[in-house]
N, C-alpha and C positions, 0 to 999 in steps of 0.2 A: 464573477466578482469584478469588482468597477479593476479597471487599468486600459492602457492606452494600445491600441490597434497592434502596435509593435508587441507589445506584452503576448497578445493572447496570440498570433499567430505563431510564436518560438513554444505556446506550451501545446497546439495541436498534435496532435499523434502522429497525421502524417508528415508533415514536415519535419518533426523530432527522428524519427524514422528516415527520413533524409539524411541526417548530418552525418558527420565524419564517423569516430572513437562512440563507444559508451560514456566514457568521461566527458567526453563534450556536450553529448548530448544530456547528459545528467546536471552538468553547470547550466546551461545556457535554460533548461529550465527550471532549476531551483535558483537562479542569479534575475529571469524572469519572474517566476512568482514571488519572491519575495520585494522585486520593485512594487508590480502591483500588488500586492499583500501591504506595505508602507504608507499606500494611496488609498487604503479600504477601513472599514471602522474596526475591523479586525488587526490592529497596530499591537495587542499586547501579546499576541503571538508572537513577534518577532523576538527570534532567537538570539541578540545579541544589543548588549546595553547603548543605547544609543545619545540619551541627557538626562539632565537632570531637568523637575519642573517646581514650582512651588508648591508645597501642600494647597489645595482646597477644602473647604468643609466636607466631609462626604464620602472621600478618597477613604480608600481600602487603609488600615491602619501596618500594616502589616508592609505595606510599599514603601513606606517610611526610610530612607536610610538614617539612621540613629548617629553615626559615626559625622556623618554631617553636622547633624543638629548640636550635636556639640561641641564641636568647633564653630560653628555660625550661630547657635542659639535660635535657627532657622529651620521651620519644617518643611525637607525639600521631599519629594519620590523621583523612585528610578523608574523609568519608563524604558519599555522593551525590553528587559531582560529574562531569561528563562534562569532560573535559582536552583533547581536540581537535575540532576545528571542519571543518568540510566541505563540499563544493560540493554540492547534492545537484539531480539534475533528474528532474522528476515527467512521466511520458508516461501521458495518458489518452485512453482510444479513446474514442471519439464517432462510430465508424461506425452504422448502421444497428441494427444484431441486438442494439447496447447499452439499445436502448428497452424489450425485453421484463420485465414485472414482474410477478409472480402472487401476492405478497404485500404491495401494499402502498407498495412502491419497485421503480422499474425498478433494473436493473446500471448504469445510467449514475447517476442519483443517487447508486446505493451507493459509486462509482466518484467522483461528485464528492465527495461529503461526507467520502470515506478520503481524499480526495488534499488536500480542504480543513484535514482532522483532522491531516495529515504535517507539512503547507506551516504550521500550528499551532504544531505541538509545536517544527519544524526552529527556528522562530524564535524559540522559548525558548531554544531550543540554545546560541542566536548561528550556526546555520549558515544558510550563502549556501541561498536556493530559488531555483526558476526551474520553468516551466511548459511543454509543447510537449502540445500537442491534434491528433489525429490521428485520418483515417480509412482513405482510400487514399494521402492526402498530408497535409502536416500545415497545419493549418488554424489555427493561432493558439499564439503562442508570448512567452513573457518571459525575456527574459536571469537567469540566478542574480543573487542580488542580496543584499545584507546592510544593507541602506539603508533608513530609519527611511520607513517607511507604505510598503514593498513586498508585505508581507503581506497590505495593504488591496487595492492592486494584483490581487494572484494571487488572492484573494478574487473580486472582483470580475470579472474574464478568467474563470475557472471557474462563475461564477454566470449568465455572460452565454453559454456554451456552449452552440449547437446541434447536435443528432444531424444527421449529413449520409448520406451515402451506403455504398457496398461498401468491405470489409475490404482495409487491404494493410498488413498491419501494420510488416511489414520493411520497405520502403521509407523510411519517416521514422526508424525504428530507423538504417539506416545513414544518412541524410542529418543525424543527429545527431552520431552517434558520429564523423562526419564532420568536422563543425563545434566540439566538444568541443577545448578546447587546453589543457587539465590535466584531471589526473585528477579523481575525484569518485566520486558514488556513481550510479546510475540506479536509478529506480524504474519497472518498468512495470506502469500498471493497467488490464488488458481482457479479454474473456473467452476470449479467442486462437484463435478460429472461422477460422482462416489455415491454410495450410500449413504444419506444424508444421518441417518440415524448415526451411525459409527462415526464419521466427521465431528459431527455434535458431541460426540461422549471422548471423544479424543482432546479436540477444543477445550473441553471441560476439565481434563487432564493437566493443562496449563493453571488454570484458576485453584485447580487444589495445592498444586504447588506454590500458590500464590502470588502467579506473575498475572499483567496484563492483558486482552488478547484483542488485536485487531483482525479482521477478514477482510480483502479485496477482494470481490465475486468479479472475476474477471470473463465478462461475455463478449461474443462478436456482434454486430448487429443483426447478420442474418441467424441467429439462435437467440436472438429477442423478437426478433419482426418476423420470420420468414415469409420472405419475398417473393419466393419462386414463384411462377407463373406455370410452365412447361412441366409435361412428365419429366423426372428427374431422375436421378439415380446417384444415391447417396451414400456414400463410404466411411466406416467407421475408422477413424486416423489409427486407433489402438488393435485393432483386431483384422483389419480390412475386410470384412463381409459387407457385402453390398447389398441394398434393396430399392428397389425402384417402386415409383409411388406416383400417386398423380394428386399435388399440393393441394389445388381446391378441396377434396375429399378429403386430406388427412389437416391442413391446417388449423381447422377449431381444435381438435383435437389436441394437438401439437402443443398449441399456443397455451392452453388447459392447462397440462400437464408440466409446461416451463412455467410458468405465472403462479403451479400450486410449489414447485421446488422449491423456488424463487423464496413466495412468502412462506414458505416452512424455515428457512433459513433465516431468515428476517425474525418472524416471531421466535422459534426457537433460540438462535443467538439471541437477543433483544433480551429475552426474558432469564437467561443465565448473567446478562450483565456482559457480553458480548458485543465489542462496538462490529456492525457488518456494513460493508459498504457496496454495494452491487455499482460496477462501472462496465460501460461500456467502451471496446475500444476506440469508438470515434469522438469519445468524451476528452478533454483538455484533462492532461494529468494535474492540474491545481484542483479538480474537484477530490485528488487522494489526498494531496498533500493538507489541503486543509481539513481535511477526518482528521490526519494522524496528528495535526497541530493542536485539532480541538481537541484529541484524547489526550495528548503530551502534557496541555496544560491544565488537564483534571486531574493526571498524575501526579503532577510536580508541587 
């Protein structure tokens, strides 16, 4: 998205992955995207009221503020404001296979610093956050909250996160969805190394309850491209069994097989009404933040 050299080098992955704290690194790039977010035709996303303009023919009627026009007898709209508030709850995986990185930052940092950059922005929002970390079960969790140093809170809970063990993704999916007693929105970030069927019907679990649900498919680049060249010998992060393999031979294959997950995910969510966003970790974390902005303001 357009903004200025300065902009997109603080939202690179690896550089974010440089800085100090998770807080820092979560300002510096929601305090970045949203300069370049103010500079882009995408301005009604912005999360906080910035002026008034004069009515034009055309304009949304509903942008109106009324309480103006009757004191000035003038039809002015507010511009960049978000009008509704929301529960929003953050699920990030912390299984095993979240450890791999080949540029730089594993998927789980990528994973933290997005869910730290959401749990950011929500709070400019004024909307409630709340955190649940999960692997085969969920391992560390913060009730929603809209309560002044909660932010510090989920900061901190995410900062203090250890990778544990094997994948079950759906399991805390429904032990949530479970526990949920108003609606909201769900955010899940992981790279969904699960059985995609069970995922999906877990996923699904959120929408009956009739909250929202976003997905981050969070990949590395070498488990979108794979690269290798050389015989390899390849270790599963969860299980440690190893097999060695010689890339040319198994690559079409491979590639098959990630590419058919992939768009199973895609169509599958897509068509329950599921927004998914496949990232990779050498991707600019503004490619998430503007998903979640685009679905925030379908919500509100």
């Amino acid at each position: 998205m357009p903004g200025s050299a300065r902009d997109r080098q603080f939202l690179d992955p690896a550089v974010v992955a440089r800085l100090g704290t998770l807080e820092l690194r979560a300002r510096t790039v929601v305090e970045g995207f949203l300069s370049g977010l103010h500079r882009s035709p995408f301005k009604g996303f912005s999360v906080e009221f910035a002026e008034y303009r004069q009515y034009i023919h055309g304009d949304d009627l509903s942008t109106i503020d009324w309480k103006v026009f009757a004191r000035s007898d003038r039809y002015y709209v507010k511009k960049f404001e978000e009008e509704t508030n929301v529960d929003c709850h953050l699920m990030v995986d912390v299984s095993g296979s979240m450890a791999y990185g080949s540029r730089g930052i594993t998927k789980f940092e990528y994973a933290a610093c997005l869910a730290a950059s959401l749990g950011y922005l929500m709070n400019r929002q004024r909307d409630g956050v709340g955190l649940t970390a999960f692997d085969e079960r969920i391992v560390a969790a913060l009730p929603v909250s809209t309560r002044p140093g909660h932010l510090r809170n989920l900061l901190i809970t995410l900062d203090r996160l250890a990778l544990g063990s094997r994948t079950n993704v759906a399991k805390p999916l429904h032990q949530l969805a479970g526990l949920m007693n108003r609606r909201g929105m769900v955010v899940l970030i992981s790279d969904l190394l699960d059985d995609p069927d069970e995922v999906v019907r877990g996923l699904k679990h959120f929408q009956y309850r009739g909250s929202d649900v976003i997905v981050f498919h969070v990949l590395d680049p070498d488990e979108l491209e794979f690269p290798f060249d050389k015989t390899t010998r390849f270790e599963d992060l969860e299980t440690s069994e190893e097999v060695l393999a010689v890339p040319g031979l198994v690559r079409s294959h491979y590639l098959q097989q990630m590419s058919g997950l992939i768009e199973r995910y895609r169509r599958e969510l897509g068509s329950a009404g599921i927004d998914y966003q496949l990232l990779s970790t050498k991707q600019p974390l503004e490619m998430a933040l503007l998903a979640y902005l685009s679905t925030r303001s379908r919500t509100a």
